[in-house]
Every structure is written in C-alpha cells, then in structure tokens.
C-alpha positions as a Markdown table, in Angstrom:
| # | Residue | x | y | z |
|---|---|---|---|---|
| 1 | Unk | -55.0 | 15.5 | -24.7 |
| 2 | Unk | -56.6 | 12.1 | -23.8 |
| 3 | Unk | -59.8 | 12.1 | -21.7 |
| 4 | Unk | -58.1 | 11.0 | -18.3 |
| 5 | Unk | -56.1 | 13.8 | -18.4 |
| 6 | Unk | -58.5 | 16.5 | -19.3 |
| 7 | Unk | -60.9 | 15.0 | -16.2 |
| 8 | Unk | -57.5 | 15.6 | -13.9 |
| 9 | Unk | -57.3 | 19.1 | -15.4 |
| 10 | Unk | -61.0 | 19.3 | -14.3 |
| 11 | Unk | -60.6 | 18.2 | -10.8 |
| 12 | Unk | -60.4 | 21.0 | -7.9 |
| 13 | Unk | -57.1 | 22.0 | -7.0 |
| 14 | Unk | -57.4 | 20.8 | -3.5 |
| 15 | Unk | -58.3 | 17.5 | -4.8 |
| 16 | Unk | -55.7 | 17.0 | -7.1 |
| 17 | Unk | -53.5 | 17.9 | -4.2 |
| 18 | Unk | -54.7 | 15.2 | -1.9 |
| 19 | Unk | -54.2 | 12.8 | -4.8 |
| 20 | Unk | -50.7 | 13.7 | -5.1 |
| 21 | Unk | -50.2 | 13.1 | -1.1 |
| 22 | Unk | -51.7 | 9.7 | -1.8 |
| 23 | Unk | -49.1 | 8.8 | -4.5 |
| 24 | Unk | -45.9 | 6.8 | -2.2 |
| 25 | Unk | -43.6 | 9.0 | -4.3 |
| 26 | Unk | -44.7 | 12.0 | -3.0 |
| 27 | Unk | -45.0 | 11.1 | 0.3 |
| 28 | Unk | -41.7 | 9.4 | 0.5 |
| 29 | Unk | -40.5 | 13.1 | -0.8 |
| 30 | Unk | -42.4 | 15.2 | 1.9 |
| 31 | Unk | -41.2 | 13.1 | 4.6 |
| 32 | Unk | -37.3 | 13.7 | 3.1 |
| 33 | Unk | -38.6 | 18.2 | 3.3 |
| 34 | Unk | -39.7 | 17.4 | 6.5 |
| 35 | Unk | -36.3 | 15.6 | 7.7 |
| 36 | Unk | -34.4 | 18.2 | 6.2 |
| 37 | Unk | -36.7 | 21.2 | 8.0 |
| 38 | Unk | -36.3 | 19.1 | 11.2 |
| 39 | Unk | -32.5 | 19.4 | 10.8 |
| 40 | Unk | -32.5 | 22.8 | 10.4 |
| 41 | Unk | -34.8 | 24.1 | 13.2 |
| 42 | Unk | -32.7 | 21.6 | 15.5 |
| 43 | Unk | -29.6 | 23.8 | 13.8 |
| 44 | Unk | -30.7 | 27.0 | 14.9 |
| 45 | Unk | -31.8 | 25.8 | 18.3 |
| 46 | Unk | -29.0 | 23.4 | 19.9 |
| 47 | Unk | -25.9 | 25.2 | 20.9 |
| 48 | Unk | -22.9 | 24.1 | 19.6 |
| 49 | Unk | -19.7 | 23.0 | 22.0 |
| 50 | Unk | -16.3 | 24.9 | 23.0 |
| 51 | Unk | -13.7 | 23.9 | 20.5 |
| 52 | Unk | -11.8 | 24.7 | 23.4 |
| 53 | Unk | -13.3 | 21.7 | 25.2 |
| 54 | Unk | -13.2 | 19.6 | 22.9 |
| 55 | Unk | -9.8 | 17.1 | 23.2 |
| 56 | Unk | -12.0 | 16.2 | 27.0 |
| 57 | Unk | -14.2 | 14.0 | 25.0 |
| 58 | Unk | -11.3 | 11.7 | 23.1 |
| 59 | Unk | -9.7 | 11.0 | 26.4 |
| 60 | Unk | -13.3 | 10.2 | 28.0 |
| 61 | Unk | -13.5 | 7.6 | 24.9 |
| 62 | Unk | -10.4 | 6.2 | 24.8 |
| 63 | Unk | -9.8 | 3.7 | 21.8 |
| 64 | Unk | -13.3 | 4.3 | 20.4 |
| 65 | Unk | -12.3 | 8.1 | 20.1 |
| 66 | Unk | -11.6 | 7.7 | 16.1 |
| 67 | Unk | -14.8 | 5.2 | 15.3 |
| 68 | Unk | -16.9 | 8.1 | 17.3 |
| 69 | Unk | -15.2 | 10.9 | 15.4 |
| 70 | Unk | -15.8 | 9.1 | 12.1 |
| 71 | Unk | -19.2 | 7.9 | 12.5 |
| 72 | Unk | -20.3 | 11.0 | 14.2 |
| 73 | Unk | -18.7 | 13.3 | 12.1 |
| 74 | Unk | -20.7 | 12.1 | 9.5 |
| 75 | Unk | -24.3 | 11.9 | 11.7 |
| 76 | Unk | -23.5 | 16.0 | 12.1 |
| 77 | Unk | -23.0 | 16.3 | 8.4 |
| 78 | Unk | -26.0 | 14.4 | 7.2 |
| 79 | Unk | -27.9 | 16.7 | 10.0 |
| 80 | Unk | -26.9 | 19.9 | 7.8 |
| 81 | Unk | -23.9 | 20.8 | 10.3 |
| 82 | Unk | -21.2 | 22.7 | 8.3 |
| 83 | Unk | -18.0 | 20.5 | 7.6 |
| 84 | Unk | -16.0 | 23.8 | 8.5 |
| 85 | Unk | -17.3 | 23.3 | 12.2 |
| 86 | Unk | -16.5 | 19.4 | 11.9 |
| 87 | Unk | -13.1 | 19.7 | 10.7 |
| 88 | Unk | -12.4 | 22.0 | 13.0 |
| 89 | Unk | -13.7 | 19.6 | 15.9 |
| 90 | Unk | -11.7 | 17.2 | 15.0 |
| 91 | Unk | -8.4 | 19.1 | 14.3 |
| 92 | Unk | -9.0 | 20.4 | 18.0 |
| 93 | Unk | -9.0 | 16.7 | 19.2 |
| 94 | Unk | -7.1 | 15.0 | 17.5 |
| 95 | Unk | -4.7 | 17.0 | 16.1 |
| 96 | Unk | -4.2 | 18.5 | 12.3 |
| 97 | Unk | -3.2 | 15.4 | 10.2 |
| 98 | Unk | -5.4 | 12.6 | 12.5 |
| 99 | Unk | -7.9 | 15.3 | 12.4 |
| 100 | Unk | -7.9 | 16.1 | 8.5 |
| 101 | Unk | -8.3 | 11.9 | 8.3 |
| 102 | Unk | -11.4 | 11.4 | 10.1 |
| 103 | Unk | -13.1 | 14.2 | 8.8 |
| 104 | Unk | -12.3 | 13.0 | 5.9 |
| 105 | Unk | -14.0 | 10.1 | 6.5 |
| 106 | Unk | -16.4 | 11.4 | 8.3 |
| 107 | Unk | -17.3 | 13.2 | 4.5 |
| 108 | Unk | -17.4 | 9.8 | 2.8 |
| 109 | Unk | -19.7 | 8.5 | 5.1 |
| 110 | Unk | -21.8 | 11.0 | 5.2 |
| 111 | Unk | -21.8 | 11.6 | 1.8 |
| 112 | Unk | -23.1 | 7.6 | 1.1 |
| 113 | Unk | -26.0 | 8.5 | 3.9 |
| 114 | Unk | -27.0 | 11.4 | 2.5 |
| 115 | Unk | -27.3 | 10.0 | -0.9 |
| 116 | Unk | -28.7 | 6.8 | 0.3 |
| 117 | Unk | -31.4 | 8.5 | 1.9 |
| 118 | Unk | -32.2 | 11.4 | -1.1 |
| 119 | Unk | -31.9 | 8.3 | -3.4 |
| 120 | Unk | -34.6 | 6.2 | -1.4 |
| 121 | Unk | -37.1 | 9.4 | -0.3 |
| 122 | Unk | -36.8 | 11.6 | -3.5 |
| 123 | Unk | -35.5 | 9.9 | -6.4 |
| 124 | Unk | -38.7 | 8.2 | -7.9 |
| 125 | Unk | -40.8 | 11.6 | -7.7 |
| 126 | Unk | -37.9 | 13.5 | -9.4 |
| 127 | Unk | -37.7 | 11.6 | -12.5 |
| 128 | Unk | -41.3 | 11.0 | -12.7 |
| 129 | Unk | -41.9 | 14.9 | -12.9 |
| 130 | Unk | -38.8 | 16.3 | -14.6 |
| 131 | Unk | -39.5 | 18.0 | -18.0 |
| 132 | Unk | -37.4 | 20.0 | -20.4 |
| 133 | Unk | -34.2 | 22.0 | -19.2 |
| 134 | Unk | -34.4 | 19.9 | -15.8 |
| 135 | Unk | -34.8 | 16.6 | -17.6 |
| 136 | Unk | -31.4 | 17.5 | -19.1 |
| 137 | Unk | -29.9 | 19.1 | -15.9 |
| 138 | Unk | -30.8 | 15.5 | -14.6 |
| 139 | Unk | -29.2 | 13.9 | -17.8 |
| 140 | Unk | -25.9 | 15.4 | -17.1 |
| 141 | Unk | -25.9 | 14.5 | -13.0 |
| 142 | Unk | -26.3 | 11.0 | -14.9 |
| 143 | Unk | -23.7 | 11.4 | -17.0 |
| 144 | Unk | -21.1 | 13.4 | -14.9 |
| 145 | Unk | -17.4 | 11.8 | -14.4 |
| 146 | Unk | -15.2 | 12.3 | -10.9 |
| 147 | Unk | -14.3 | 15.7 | -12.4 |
| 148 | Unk | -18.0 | 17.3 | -13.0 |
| 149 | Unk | -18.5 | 15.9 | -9.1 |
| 150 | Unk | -15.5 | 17.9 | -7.4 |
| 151 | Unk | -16.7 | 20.6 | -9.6 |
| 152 | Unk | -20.1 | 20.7 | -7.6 |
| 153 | Unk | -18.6 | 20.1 | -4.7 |
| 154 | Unk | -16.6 | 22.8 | -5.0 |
| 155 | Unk | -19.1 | 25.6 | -6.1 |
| 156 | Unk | -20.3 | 27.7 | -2.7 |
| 157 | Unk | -23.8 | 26.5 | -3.7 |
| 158 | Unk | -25.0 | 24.5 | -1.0 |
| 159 | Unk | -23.7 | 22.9 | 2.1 |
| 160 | Unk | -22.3 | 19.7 | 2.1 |
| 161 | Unk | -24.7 | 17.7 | 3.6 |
| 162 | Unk | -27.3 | 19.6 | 1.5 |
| 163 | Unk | -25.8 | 18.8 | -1.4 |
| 164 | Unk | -25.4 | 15.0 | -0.8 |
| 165 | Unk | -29.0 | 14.9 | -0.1 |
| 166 | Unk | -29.5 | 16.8 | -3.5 |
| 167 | Unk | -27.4 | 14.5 | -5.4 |
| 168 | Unk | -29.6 | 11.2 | -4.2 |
| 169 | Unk | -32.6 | 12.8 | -6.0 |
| 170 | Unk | -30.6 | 13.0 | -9.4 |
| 171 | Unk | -29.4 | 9.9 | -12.1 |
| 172 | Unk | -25.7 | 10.6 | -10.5 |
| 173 | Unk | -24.0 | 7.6 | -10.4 |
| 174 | Unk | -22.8 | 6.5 | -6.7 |
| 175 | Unk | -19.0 | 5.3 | -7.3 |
| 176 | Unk | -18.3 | 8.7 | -9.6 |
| 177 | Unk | -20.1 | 10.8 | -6.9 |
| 178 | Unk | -18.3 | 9.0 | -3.6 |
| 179 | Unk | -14.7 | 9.6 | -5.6 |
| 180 | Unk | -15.5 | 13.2 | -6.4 |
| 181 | Unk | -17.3 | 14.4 | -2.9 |
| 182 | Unk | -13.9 | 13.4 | -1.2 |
| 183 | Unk | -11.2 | 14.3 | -3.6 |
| 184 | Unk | -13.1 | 17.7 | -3.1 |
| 185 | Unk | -13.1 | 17.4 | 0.6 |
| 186 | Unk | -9.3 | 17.0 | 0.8 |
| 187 | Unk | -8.0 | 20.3 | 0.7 |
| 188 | Unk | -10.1 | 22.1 | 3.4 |
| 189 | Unk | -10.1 | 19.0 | 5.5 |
| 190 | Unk | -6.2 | 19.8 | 6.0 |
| 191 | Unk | -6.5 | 23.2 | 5.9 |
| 192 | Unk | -9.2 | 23.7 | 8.6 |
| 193 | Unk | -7.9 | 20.5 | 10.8 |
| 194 | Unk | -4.8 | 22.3 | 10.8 |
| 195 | Unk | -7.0 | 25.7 | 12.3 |
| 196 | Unk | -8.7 | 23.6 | 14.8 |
| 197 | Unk | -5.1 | 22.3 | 16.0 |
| 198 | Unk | -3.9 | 25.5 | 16.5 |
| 199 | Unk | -6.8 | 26.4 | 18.8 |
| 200 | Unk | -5.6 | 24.1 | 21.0 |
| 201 | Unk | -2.3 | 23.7 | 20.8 |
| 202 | Unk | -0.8 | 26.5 | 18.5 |
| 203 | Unk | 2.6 | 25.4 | 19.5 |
| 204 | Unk | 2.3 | 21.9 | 18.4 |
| 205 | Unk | 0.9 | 22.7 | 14.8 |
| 206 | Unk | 2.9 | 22.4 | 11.8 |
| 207 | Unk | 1.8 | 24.9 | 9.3 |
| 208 | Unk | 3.1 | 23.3 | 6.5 |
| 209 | Unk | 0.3 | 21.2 | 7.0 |
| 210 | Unk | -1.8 | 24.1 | 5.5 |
| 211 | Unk | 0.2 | 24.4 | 2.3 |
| 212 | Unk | -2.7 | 21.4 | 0.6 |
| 213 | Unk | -5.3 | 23.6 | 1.5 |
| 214 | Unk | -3.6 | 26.1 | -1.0 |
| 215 | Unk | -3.3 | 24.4 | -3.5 |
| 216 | Unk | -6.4 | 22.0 | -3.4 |
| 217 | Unk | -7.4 | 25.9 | -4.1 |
| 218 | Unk | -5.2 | 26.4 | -7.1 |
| 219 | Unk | -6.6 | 22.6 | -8.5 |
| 220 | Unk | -10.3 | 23.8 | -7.7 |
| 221 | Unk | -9.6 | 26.9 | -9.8 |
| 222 | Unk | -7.9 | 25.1 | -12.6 |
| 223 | Unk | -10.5 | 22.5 | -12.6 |
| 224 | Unk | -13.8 | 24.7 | -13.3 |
| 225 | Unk | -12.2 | 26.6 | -15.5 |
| 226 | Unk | -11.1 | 23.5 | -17.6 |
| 227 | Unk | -14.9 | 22.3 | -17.0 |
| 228 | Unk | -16.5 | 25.3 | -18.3 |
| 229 | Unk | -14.4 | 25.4 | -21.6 |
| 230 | Unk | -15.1 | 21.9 | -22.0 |
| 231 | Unk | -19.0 | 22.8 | -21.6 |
| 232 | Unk | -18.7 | 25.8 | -23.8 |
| 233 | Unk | -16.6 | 23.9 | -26.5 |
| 234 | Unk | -19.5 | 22.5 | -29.1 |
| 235 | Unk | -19.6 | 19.3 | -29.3 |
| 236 | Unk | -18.6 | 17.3 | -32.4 |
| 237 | Unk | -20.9 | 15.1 | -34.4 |
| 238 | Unk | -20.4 | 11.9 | -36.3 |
| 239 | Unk | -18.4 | 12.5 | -39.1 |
C-alpha cells in the first residue's frame, strides 16, 4: 500500500466523500441519478392521456403526426415511460402496422439517447471503479454480439429506457447494441400496436397482425436458451 493511499484511508469519511463530489466523473454521474429520479417522480405524478382520445392529436398535426410520434415516442421512453403504454399510443392513432413502425422507431431513437447520455454522464466513473466479477460483467457488455443484446433486451429486468441508460455506462459497443435493442423491440411493437388499434377501432384491426408478436415469443425463447448453453458450454483453449 503506497503512502498516498494509506493517507486517503486516513482521511474522515466525510472528507473523502466531498473529494469524490469534486472528481467531474462523479459529478457527471450524480447529475445522470438525479435525471433519472426526476423522471420518475414526474412518472408518478403527471397523468397519463385517454387512449381513447388519442387519434384527436394526429389529425390536430397533420403531416407532422409521424415525425411527432417518432420523436416523441422516443422523449417518453428516454423519460422511463413504459414502451407498452407507447405502442399502444401509437397503435391507437395510427393504426396497428403504422403504429408498430413508429414505435419502432421511436425505440431506436430512444435507444441512441439513452445510451448517448449514460455513455457521456456515467461511463468514465464506471470503468474507473469496476473491480473483479463486475470488471468482467463489464468485459462481456464489451464483447457482446446482436444476439447477447436481444437477449437483455428481452429479460423482464428493467424497463426499456432504463436499460438503455444502463447500457451507456458499460464497454457495449453502439452498432451491436442499436441492432439488438430493435430486433428485440419488433415483436411486441406489432403485438401491442395491434392492441391499441383495437381500442379504437376493433372493427378495422387485422388480427393476423398479432401472429409476430407470437412468435417474436417463440424466437426470444429459442434465443436465451441457445445463449445460456453457449455460456455454460466451457470454452476451448489453444490447442
């Protein structure tokens, strides 16, 4: 243990505190906690629309109703808004197969945001402090393909803004990461567009629209359980 560090060791634990506010990594990542607390209190607190009501605001908008949808689709995401509720906005106004588009959209946007943002805010003070099994949790975000992305994507482990965020503050890779976060996004964009088209207009929905939603559930099933014998299969050294 070199001297520096042992006088650190020394130091109160306020002070050692205040000199980790100090450090721009650390402040850069309190101010993304803070963003991310500040989208979930406004969660709990703003009510959300009608679906009902919805198809009013593409007529109000005219030709800038799929631009809006798109880009603000993807401001609700990044704000921690469930995709469910924006998928189903959007197959309520536009209709199930225009709807399933823009959300999907929507997700790729908000997907480069959110990583954009956890890339610039917590990045730096994640790899500076990682140590052990997280250093090589962080080593496989940097290593993982298309597949290990719809994989995450796919477990019920976070929402999907939340998990964009998360994915900025790892080595992941952008291009892998962008491909993955909407391949997985496909089937319950068409599934729930579909839902929100039949609330209303149930007599215009074609519910063969649905049938990708099923299997994008088969695929998700086949794909972690091809993942997790690949992870469980040892791996083969130099010969």
């Amino acid at each position: 243990m070199t001297p520096a560090t042992r006088q650190r060791l020394r130091q109160p634990s306020a002070r050692r505190f205040g000199l980790l506010l100090r450090q721009p990594s650390a402040r850069r990542f309190g101010l993304l906690l803070l963003l991310l607390a500040g989208f979930v209190v406004a969660l709990l607190l703003v009510p959300r629309p009608n679906p009902v009501e919805l198809p009013r605001l593409a007529h109000a908008l005219g030709g800038y109703a799929p631009v809006a949808a798109v880009v603000g689709g993807a401001l609700l995401l990044v704000a921690l808004v469930p995709r469910t509720f924006v998928t189903l906005a959007a197959g309520a106004i536009f209709g199930s197969l225009a709807g399933a588009a823009y959300s999907l959209g929507a997700a790729l946007l908000a997907a480069a945001l959110g990583f954009a943002v956890g890339r610039l805010l917590g990045r730096e003070f994640v790899a500076e402090r990682v140590r052990g099994r997280l250093a090589r949790l962080d080593g496989w975000f940097a290593r993982q393909s298309v597949l290990g992305v719809i994989t995450v994507r796919l477990l019920p482990i976070a929402g999907f803004g939340l998990v964009s965020y998360g994915y900025g503050t790892t080595g992941a890779r952008p291009l892998p990461y962008l491909a993955g976060s909407v391949i997985a996004a496909v089937p319950t964009a068409v599934g729930y567009a579909a839902l929100g088209a039949a609330v209303t207009s149930p007599g215009q929905v074609n519910w063969y629209a649905v049938a990708p939603a099923g299997l994008g559930l088969i695929a998700s099933v086949v794909i972690i359980q091809r993942w997790w014998r690949a992870e469980r299969q040892p791996r083969l050294g130099p010969s």
